[in-house]
C-alpha positions in Angstrom: 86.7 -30.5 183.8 85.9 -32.5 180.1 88.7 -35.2 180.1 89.0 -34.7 176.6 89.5 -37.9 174.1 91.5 -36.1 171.1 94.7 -37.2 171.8 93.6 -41.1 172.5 95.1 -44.1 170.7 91.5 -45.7 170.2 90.2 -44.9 166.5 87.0 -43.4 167.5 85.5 -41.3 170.3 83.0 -44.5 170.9 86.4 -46.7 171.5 88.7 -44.4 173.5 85.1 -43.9 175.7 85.0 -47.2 175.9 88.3 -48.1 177.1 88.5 -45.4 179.7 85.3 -47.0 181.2 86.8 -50.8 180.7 89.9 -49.7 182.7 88.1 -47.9 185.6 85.5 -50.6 186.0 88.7 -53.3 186.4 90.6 -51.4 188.6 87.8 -51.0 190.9 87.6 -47.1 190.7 83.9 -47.8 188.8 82.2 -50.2 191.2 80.0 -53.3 190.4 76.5 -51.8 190.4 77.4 -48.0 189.6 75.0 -46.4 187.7 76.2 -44.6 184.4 74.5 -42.0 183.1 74.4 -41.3 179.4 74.5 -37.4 179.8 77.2 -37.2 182.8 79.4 -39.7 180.9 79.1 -37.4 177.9 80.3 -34.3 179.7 82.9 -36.1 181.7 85.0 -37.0 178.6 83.8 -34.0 176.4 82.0 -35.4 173.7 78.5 -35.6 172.7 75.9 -38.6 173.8 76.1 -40.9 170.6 79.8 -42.0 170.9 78.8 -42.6 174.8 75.5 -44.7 173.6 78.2 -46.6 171.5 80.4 -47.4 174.0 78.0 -48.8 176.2 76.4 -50.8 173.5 80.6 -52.9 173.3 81.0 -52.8 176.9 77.4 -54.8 177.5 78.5 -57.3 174.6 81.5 -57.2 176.9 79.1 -58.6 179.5 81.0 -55.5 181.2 77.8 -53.3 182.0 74.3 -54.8 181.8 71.3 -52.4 180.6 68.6 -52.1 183.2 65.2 -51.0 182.7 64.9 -49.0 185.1 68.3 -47.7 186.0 69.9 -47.5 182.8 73.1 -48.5 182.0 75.2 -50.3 185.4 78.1 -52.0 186.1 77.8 -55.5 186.1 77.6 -56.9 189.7 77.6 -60.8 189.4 75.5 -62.5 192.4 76.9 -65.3 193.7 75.7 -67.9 191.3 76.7 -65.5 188.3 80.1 -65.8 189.6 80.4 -69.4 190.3 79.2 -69.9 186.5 82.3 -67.8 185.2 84.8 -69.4 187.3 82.9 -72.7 186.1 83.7 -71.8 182.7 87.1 -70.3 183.1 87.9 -73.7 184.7 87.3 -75.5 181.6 88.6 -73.0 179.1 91.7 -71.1 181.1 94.0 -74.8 181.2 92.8 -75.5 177.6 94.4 -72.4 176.5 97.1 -73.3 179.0 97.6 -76.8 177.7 97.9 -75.7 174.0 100.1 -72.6 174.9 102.6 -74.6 176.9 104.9 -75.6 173.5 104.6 -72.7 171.6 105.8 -70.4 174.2 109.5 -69.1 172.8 112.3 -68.4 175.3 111.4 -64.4 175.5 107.6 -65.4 176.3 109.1 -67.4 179.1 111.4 -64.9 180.2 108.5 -62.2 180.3 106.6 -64.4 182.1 109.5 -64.8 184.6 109.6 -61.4 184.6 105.9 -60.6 185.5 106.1 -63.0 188.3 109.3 -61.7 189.9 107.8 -57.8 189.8 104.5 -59.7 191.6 106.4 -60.3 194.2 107.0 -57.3 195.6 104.2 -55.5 193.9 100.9 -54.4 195.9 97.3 -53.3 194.9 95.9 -52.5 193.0 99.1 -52.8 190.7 99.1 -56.6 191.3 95.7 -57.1 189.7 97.5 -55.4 186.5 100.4 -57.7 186.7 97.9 -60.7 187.6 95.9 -59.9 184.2 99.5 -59.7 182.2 100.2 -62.7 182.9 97.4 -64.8 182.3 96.6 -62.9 179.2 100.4 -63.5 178.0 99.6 -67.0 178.3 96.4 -67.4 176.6 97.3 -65.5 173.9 100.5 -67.7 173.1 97.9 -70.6 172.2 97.1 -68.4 169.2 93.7 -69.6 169.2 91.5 -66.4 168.6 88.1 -67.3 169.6 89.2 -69.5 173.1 90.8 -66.1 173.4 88.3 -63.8 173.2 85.8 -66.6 174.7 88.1 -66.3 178.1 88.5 -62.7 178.0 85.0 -62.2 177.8 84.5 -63.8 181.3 87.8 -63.0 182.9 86.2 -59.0 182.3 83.3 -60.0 183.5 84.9 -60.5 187.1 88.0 -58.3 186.6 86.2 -55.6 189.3 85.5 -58.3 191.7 88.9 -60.0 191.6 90.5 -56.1 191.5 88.1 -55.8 195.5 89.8 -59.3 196.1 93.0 -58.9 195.5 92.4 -55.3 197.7 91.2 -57.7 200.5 94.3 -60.0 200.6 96.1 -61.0 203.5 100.7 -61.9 203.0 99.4 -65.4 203.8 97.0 -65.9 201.0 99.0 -63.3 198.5 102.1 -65.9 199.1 99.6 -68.8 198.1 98.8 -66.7 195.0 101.9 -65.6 194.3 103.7 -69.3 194.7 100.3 -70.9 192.1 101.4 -68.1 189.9 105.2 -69.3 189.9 104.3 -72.9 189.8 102.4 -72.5 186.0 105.3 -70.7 184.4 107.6 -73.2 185.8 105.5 -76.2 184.4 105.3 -74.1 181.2 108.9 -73.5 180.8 109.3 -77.5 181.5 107.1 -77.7 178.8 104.9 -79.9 180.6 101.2 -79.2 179.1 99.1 -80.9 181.5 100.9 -80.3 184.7 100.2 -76.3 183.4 96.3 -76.9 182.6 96.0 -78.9 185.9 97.7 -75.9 187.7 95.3 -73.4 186.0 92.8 -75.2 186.9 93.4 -75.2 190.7 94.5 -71.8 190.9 91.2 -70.3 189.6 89.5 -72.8 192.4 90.7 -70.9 194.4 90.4 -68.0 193.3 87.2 -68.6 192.9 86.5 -69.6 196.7 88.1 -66.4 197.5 85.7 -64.2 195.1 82.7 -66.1 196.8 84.2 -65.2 200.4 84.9 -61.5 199.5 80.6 -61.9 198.2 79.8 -63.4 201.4 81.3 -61.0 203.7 79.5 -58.1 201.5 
């Protein structure tokens, strides 16, 4: 049956498309290197093929899908050195934003932060990779800096599917490691401490980024 798009919060049929595909491609329900086809996409969400063509056209600025010659329209599946050059540049720009958002946050950012951390703890997947993208985007966004926003949401999409599989893949040894890095940065944010938060950014996305290249590597 047409999931139909009437009732959607997004202004147009191309966005509410558009952020149906975005939210299935970062939970993981749309996997990297799916095909999408123009027509079945169409009849899927009961509209016609142009606000479909639309959609894809923001999700590949997105760096979301990637057009193929030959296949069409696919998810985008990173290879290993495609990864390791996000995470690259997440490590540069995610403790920026970090640094700069560490003295603007108010008490009720800190206590939402608190908050997102504490329901981590006893959340599981794929739930967890919501919470996870909550509160780093809570975060960033405090720095009120637009484009180093938009600059790191680009890439964190980019790898939302694989980190979505990862997070899937987790053992309680390494989720306690993730969970603890998580607890550590709002703690040095609500110390108000702005390098001790960038420098704990930073490590946490190393090794996040080991992880992602482990889940690649056991394909």
């Amino acid at each position: 049956m047409a999931k139909k798009l009437s009732d959607a919060v997004p202004p147009t049929r191309a966005s509410a498309v558009a952020a149906d595909l975005r939210r299935q491609i970062q939970s993981g329900a749309l996997s990297p290197g799916s095909r999408l086809r123009q027509v079945e996409v169409a009849d899927r969400y009961g509209v016609s093929t142009t606000p479909v063509r639309e959609a894809f056209v923001t999700l590949a600025r997105e760096g979301i899908v990637k057009q193929d010659a030959h296949r069409g329209v696919i998810v985008f599946a990173p290879s290993a050195e495609e990864l390791a050059e996000i995470y690259e540049i997440r490590a540069a720009l995610e403790p920026l934003a970090a640094r700069i958002a560490a003295p603007k946050l108010s008490p009720e950012a800190l206590d939402e932060l608190d908050q997102i951390v504490a329901k981590m703890r006893v959340t599981k997947p794929p739930k967890y990779a919501v919470l996870n993208d909550e509160l780093h985007t809570t975060i960033y966004r405090a720095a009120e800096r637009p484009r180093l926003f938009d600059l790191i949401e680009n890439q964190r999409q980019a790898a939302a599917s694989y980190l979505t599989m990862a997070v899937t893949k987790y053992d309680e040894p390494y989720l306690s490691e993730v969970q603890r890095e998580h607890e550590e940065i709002v703690e040095a944010l609500r110390d108000g401490t702005p390098a001790q938060a960038a420098r704990l950014v930073r490590e946490h996305l190393e090794h996040s980024a080991r992880e992602v290249e482990t889940l690649i590597a056991d394909g």
